[in-house]
N, C-alpha and C positions, 0 to 999 in steps of 0.2 A: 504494500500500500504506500502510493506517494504521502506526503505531507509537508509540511514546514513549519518553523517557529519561531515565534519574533516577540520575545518575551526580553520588557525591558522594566527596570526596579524605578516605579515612579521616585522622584529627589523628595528628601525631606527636609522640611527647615526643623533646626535644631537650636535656638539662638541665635546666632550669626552665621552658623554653618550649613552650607549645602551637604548632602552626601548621596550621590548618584554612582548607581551602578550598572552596567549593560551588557547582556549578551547579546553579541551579533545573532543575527537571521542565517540559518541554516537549514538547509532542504535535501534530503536522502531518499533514496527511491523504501532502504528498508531500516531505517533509522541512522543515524549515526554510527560511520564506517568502525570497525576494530580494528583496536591499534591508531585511534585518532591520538594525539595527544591536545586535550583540551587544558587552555593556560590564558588566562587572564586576571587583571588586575582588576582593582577601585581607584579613582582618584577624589582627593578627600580637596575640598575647595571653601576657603573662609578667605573672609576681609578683618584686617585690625590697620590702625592707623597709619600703618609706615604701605598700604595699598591692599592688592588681592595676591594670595596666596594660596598653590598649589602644590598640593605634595602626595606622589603615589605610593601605594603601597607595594609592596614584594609580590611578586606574583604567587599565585595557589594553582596547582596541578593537579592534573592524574588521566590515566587512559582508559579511553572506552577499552569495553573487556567483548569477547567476543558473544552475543548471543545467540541462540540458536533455537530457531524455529523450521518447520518444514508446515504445506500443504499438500494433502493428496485428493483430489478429486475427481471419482469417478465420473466417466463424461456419457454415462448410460442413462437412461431415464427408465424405471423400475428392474424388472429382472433382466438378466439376459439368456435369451432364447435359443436354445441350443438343439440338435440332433443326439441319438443314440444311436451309434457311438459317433462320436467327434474326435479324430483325434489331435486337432489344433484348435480349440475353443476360445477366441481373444476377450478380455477385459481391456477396455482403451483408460488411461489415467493418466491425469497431468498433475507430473510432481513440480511445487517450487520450494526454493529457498529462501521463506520469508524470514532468514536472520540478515546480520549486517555482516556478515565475514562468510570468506569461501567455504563450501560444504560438502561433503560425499554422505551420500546416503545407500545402507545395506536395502535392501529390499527382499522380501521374502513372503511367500505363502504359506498358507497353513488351512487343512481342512476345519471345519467345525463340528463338532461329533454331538450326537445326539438329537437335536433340532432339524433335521433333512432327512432326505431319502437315500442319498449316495455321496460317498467322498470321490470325487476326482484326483485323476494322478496328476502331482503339480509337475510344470512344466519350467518352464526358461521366463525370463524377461526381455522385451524385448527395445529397441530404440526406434520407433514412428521413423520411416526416411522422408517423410515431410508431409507426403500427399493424405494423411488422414486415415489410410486404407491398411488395416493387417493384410500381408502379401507374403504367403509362407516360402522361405527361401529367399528372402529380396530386403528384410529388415534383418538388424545388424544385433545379436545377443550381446545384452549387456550383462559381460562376464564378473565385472568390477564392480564398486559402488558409482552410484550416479553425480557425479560431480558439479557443483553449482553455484555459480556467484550468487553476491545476493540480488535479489528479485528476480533470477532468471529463471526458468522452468523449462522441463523435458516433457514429450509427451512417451508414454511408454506400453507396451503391452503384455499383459501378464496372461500367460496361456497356458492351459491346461488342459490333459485328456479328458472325455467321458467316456466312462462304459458304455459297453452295450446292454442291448435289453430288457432297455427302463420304458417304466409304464410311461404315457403321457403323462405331462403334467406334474411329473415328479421333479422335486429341487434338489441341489446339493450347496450350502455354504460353504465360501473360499474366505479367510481375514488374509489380505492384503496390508503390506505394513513397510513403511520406511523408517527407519533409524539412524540417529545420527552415524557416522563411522567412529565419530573421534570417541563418542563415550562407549559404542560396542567395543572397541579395543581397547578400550579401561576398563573391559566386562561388565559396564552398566550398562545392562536389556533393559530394564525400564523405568529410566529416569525421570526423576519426577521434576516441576516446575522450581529454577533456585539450584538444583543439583549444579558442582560446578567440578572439572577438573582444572587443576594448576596448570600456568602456561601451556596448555594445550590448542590455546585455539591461535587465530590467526596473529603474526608475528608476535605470537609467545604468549599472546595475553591468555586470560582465563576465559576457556571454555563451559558457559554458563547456559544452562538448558531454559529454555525460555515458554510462553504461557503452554506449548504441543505437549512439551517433556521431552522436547528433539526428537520429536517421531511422530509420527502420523499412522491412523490407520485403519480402514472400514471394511464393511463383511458384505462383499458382495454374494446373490445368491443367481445359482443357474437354474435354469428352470426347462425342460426337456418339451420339446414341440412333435407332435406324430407326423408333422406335417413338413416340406423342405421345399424351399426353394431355391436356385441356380442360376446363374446369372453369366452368359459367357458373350463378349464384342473380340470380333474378327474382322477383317480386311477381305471382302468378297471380290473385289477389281478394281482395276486404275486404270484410266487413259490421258495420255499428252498431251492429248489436242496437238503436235504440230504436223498432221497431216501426212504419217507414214504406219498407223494403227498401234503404236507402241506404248508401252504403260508404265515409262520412268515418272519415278517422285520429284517433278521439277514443280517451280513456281507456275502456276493456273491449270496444272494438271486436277481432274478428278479421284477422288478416291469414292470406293462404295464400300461403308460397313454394315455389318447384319450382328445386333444385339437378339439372343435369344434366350427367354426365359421361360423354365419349364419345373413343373411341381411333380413331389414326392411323395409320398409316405398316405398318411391318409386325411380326410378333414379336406375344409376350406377357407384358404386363406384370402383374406379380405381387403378390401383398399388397395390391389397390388400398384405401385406405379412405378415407372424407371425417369431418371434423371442423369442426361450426361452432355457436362461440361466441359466445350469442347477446346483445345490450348489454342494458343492467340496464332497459331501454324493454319488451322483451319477456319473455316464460316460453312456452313448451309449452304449450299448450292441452291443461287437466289433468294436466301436470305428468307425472310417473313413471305416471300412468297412462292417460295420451294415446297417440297411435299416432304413428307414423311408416312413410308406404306407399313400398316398395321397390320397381321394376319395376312396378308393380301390385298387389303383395304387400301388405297391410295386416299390419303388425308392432306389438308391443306397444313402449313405450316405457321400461321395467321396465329394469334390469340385466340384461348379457347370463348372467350368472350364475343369475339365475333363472328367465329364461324361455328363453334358449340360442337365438333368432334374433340377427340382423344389426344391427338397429339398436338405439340407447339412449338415455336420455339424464340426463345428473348433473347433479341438480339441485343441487346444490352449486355446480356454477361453471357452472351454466344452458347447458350446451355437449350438442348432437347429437353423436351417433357410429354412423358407418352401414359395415360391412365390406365391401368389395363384391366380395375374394379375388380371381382371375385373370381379367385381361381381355383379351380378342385381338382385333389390328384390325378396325376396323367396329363395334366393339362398344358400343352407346351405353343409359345407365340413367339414369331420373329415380329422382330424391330428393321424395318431397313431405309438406307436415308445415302444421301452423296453426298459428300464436302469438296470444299474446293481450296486446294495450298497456296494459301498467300506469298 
């Protein structure tokens, strides 16, 4: 959390004497840095007859010490929805560093026994490569503690097997938890708020656990779906355009991709839609007035607002939008649409 402070010691008359004192205005992303060394003075200011007269005082010291907080926030909105068996199931979470000195944090899983239906076998950690999307094979395991200045934050993913052969609708609790490093390697697992180790923290100062307890940590629950669905985009053709039938990826060449989604297990699953934002490389082959064919369906590419079919697409943030409303197992639909390489 940004802030600032500009706290200053209104003067008091004392007789003849003023006495004014001020700390400067100071603004930190997560409080005042560790290892600051904070130093200032008073100056004492009176009038006697020979004029005005000022005289300071010795300066008073001392250094911010290092404190240490973390957040963990899970970035799911209630359970997370999972197959039997899964055997890469992601939780997405963004860790930050809300102390004022640099930080590692252990991170770790743990089933919760008793309150669920199934424990999961815990998996790896992993590090988001930026686009938002768990991509098995293509994010980066975080082997180490997660390393962090202050106010910065990782997004991270924490994955786990499920079994197989769970009823629908059955859950299993995972407690996801970060921990400082500096006080897990002084074997304090769980430090309470005030806890401090000696010169441990940033350039030597004392490592002071702050309102977390230098750790963070919540119980997410999985919760098993009889029902799946699939989601796979391909590259169906390309052409040149320069007049000899050839299909290199140059500038104002077409490409054609085919989005296909198709369901599993049993049940039906409802609201389906697909949304895909496309990189500033491509645009819609003519734009808002291009199509996009559903099922086989050729649909305008307009706002759904003014022409009231399924598909769309906003040019504004160059993103398709395709409704595809209830779907029951078995049920499988292409997407297909042409861009054009800027």
């Amino acid at each position: 959390m940004k802030y600032s402070f500009n706290k200053w010691l209104k003067p008091s008359l004392i007789g003849g004497l003023v006495l004014a004192c001020a700390l400067p205005q100071t603004s930190f992303a997560a409080g005042t840095a560790a290892g600051t060394e904070v130093r200032n003075r008073a100056t004492l200011t009176y009038t006697t007859g020979g004029g005005t007269v000022s005289e300071p005082s010795n300066y008073a010291e001392f250094m911010v010490q290092e404190l240490i907080n973390a957040s963990l926030v899970v970035q799911h909105t209630g359970d997370v929805i999972v197959n039997s068996p899964d055997p890469e199931a992601p939780i997405k979470l963004v860790l930050t560093n809300t102390g004022n000195g640099n930080e590692a944090f252990n991170m770790s899983q743990t089933n919760v026994s008793g309150s669920d239906d199934f424990d999961v076998t815990i998996g790896s950690f992993y590090v988001d490569d930026g686009d938002g999307v768990f991509e098995p094979g293509t994010e980066d395991v975080l082997y180490t503690a997660a390393e962090l200045a202050p106010d910065a934050s990782v997004t991270l993913w924490a994955v786990s097997a499920i079994p197989d052969s769970l009823a629908d609708n059955s859950t299993g609790d995972v407690v996801i938890k970060a921990l400082s490093a500096t006080f897990q390697t002084a074997g304090q697992t769980n430090p309470q708020p005030g806890d401090f180790i000696a010169n441990a923290g940033t350039d030597s100062t004392n490592a002071v656990a702050g309102s977390s307890g230098a750790q963070q940590q919540q119980t997410v629950t999985y919760r098993v779906s009889a029902i799946a669905l699939t989601i796979v985009k391909s590259v169906t053709g390309s052409r040149d355009l320069l007049g000899q039938g050839g299909s290199q990826y140059v500038p104002g060449a077409e490409v054609d991709y085919r989005i296909t989604v198709s369901v599993t297990g049993t049940g039906t699953a409802t609201d389906v839609s697909v949304s895909d934002p496309l990189p500033d490389e491509l645009l819609l082959k003519n734009t808002t007035n291009g199509t996009i064919t559903v099922g086989g369906v050729v649909m305008s590419a307009k706002a759904k607002a003014v022409d009231g079919d399924d598909a769309y697409y906003d040019a504004n943030t160059n993103t398709l939008s395709v409704d595809l409303g209830d779907m029951d197992s078995g049920d499988s639909v292409d997407i297909d649409f042409t861009t054009v390489i800027q």
